[in-house]
Structure formats: structure tokens, C-alpha cells
N, C-alpha and C positions, 0 to 999 in steps of 0.2 A: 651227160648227154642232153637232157632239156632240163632249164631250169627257170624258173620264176620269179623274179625280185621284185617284192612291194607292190605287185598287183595289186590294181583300182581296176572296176570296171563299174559300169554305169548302164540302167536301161533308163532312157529319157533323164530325167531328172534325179533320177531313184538309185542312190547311190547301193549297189550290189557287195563287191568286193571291197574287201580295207586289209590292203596292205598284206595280200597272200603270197606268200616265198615258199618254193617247195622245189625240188630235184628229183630226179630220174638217174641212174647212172647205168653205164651199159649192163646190161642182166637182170637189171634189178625187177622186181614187181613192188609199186607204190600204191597203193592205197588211200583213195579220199572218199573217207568217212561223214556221217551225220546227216537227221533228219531232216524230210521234204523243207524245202524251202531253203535249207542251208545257207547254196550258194554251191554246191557240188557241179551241177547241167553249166549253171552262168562260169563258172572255171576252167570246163574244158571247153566250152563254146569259145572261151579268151583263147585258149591256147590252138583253135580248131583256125581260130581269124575272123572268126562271126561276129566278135567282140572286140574293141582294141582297149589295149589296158591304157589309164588314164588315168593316174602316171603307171608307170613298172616298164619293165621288160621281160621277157619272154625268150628266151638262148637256146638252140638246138642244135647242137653238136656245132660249137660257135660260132653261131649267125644269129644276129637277132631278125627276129621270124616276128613281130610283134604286131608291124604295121602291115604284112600281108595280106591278099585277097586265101579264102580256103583252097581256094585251086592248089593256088602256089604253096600252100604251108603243106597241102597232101603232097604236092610232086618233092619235098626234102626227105621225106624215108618214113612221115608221120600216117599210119593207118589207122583207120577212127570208125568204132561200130558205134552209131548212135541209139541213142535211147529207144525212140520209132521205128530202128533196125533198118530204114531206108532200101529195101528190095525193092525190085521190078516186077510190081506183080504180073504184070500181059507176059515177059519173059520166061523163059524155062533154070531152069536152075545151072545146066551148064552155062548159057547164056549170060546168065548173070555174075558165072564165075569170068566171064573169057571176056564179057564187053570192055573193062576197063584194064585188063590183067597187065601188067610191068615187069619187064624181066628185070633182072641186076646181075653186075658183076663178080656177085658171089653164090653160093649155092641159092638156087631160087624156089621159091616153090612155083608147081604148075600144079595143072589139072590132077595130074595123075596122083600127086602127091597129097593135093587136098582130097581126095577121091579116098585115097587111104588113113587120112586121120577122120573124113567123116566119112563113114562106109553107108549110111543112110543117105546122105544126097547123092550119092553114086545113084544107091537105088531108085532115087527119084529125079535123076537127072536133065529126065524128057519133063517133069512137072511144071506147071507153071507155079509162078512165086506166091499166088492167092490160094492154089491148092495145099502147104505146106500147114502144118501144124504151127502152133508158136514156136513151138520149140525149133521147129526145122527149119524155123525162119530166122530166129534167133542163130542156130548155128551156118546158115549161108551168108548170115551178116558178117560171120568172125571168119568165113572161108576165104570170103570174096576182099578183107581188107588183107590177108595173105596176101592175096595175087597178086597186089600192089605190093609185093615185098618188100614191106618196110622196118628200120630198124628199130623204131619203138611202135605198140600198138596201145590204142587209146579206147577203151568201154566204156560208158555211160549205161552204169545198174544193166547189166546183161541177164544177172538173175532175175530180174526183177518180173513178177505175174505169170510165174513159169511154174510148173510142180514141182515138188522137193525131187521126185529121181532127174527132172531134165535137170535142175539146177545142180544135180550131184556130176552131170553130164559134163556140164560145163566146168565148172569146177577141176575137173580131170584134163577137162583139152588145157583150160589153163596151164596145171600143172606141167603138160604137156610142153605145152610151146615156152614155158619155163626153162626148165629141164633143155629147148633148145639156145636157150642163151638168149630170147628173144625178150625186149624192156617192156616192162607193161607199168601203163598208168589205169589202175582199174577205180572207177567210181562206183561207190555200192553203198547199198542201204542194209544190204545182210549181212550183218557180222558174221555168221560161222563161215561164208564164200570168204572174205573177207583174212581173216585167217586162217583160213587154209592154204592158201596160196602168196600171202604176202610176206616181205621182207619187212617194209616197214608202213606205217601207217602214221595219216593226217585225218583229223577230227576238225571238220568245219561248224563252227557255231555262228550265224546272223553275219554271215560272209567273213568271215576270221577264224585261221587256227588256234584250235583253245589244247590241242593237244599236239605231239607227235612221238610217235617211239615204235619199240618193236610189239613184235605180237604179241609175247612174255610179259612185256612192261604197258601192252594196250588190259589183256586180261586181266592183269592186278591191280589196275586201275578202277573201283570201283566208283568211286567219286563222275568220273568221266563215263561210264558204263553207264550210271543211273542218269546224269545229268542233261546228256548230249545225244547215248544212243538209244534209251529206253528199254535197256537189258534190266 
């Protein structure tokens, strides 16, 4: 479904990425691991269109998607909760599910639907987006890139500055929307979100993978545990 080959990205002069390859496959949840600075945000910012890869390519369900503006690379099936969670806050929470929402020609989600996997922004639906806790902004980020029914969905550290029960919260919708056959590219700093929900995982070190495998073979990794994640 998306795949990555030999990504370079660059800010100004300042070579970021070297030569990052990674894949998505339909169903799958992937995993890009390692600490602040990595090179984790500047990865999917490449794959967002924020950043053009310099050299690589970038394939989503066979198009290369590399040299696009983000508009374009959301309107192919890519849904993407950023780090900032990018809500409206003057807007209400319906609002902010409905302003951009996209149906599809397979089962879609709507309102109703996202109303029932988060039963809290139901309740707070008339809210405006500056009234919401983190957490409930956090999860009107993962609602709202639903609406845009897309077929892989893209996080950036979703757990991240939230309390252990919202992050178990989350954690679950993951699961969730797993369990519905939906692609996740999840970016995190927290390892146990991290495996819980992933298939397979990438460990980025000084913009390079120093690692990739399953959850079984990330956990017996000690070497890589101490080295790269700080466990």
C-alpha cells in the first residue's frame, strides 16, 4: 500500500533523512520508533508532502505521491493526525467532524459512526475545540481524519503528554480500527502503545533505520531497547 525507498529529506542544508525504506501493507499497523530528534516528525512530514524526498520515492497504492503538494497526497485515501492535533478551536466538535468529511465508495464512516466509537465527543459535540481536554482533542484528531475515509491512517506520537488511562484510550481505538482492517503508520515514542497494537516496527536512529522486526523480536532486542529506545 505505501512504501518508501531510499528516502533523503533535507531542511535547508541539514541533511535529515538517509536513505529511509519502509512499507505499509493493507491491514497492517507499522510502527516508527526512536528518540526526540530521530527523524520520526521529518518521515512522515515526507510522506504528508511537507517535505520532498531528495533522492527516494514515496508509492501509495501505485502512484508515486513523492512530488505532491499535502492537499493532494490527503485527497489519495492518506488520513494524517498530526502531532499539534491540528483542531479548530472557534469550531464545535461536530463542526469539525463535518467541515472536511469525504464520503467513499465503500462502507464510510460518518458522523454517526464516529459518534459511536467516541461516545465522549457525542457528548460534547456543541463544544468548541479550545473547550476539550487534551485528551478529547487528541481523540477528535483521530475522528475527524476518519471522515476523510481513508485507507491508510498516519499519527505522529498520538500518545504523547496525555495520561496513562487517555493513552490506554487510545491505545484501544487503535486496536480498534485495526481489528477494522484499517493501515496504520503510527509514530511513537512510547513503547508499550507501541506494541500493543503494532505488526511490525522500524527504529529510527540520526535519521536511519538501525532496526526493523516484529514485536517478539523488537522486545528481545535488548541491545536496540537500551541503545536507541531508552528502556
Amino acid at each position: 500500500m505505501l512504501e518508501l525507498d531510499n528516502v533523503n529529506a533535507y531542511y535547508g542544508d541539514s541533511h535529515i533523512l538517509h536513505g529511509v525504506s519502509l512499507s505499509v501493507a493493507e491491514g497492517e499497523v507499522v510502527c516508527l520508533l526512536g528518540r526526540n530528534g530521530a527523524g520520526k516528525t521529518t518521515t512522515v512530514l515526507t510522506v504528508m508532502g511537507y517535505l520532498k524526498p531528495q533522492p527516494g520515492r514515496i508509492i501509495f497504492r501505485g502512484r508515486e505521491i513523492g512530488a505532491l503538494p499535502p492537499y493532494v497526497v490527503a485527497r489519495t485515501g492518506i488520513g494524517f493526525v498530526p502531532q499539534e492535533r491540528g483542531i479548530f478551536p472557534s469550531l464545535t466538535v461536530r463542526e469539525n467532524l463535518t467541515v472536511f468529511a469525504r464520503s467513499s465508495g465503500k462502507v464510510s464512516w460518518t458522523l454517526d459512526r464516529v459518534f459511536a466509537m467516541f461516545p465522549s465527543l457525542q457528548a460534547r459535540a456543541h463544544n468548541l475545540g479550545f473547550q476539550l481536554s487534551g485528551g478529547e482533542q487528541q481523540m477528535l484528531s483521530i475522528a475527524r481524519a476518519l471522515m476523510l475515509n481513508p485507507s491508510l491512517l498516519v499519527l505522529d506520537e498520538p500518545s504523547e503528554g496525555l495520561a496513562p488511562m487517555i493513552v490506554q484510550n487510545i491505545v484501544e481505538t487503535l486496536a480498534a480500527l485495526k481489528n477494522e482492517g484499517l493501515a496504520i503508520l503510527l509514530i511513537e515514542q512510547n513503547l508499550r502503545t507501541a506494541l500493543a497494537v503494532g505488526d511490525r516496527h522500524h527504529v529510527l536512529n540520526k535519521g536511519a533505520i538501525c532496526f526493523t522486526g516484529s514485536s517478539a523480536e523488537l522486545k528481545g532486542n535488548d541491545v536496540v531497547l537500551r541503545s536507541y529506545l531508552s528502556v
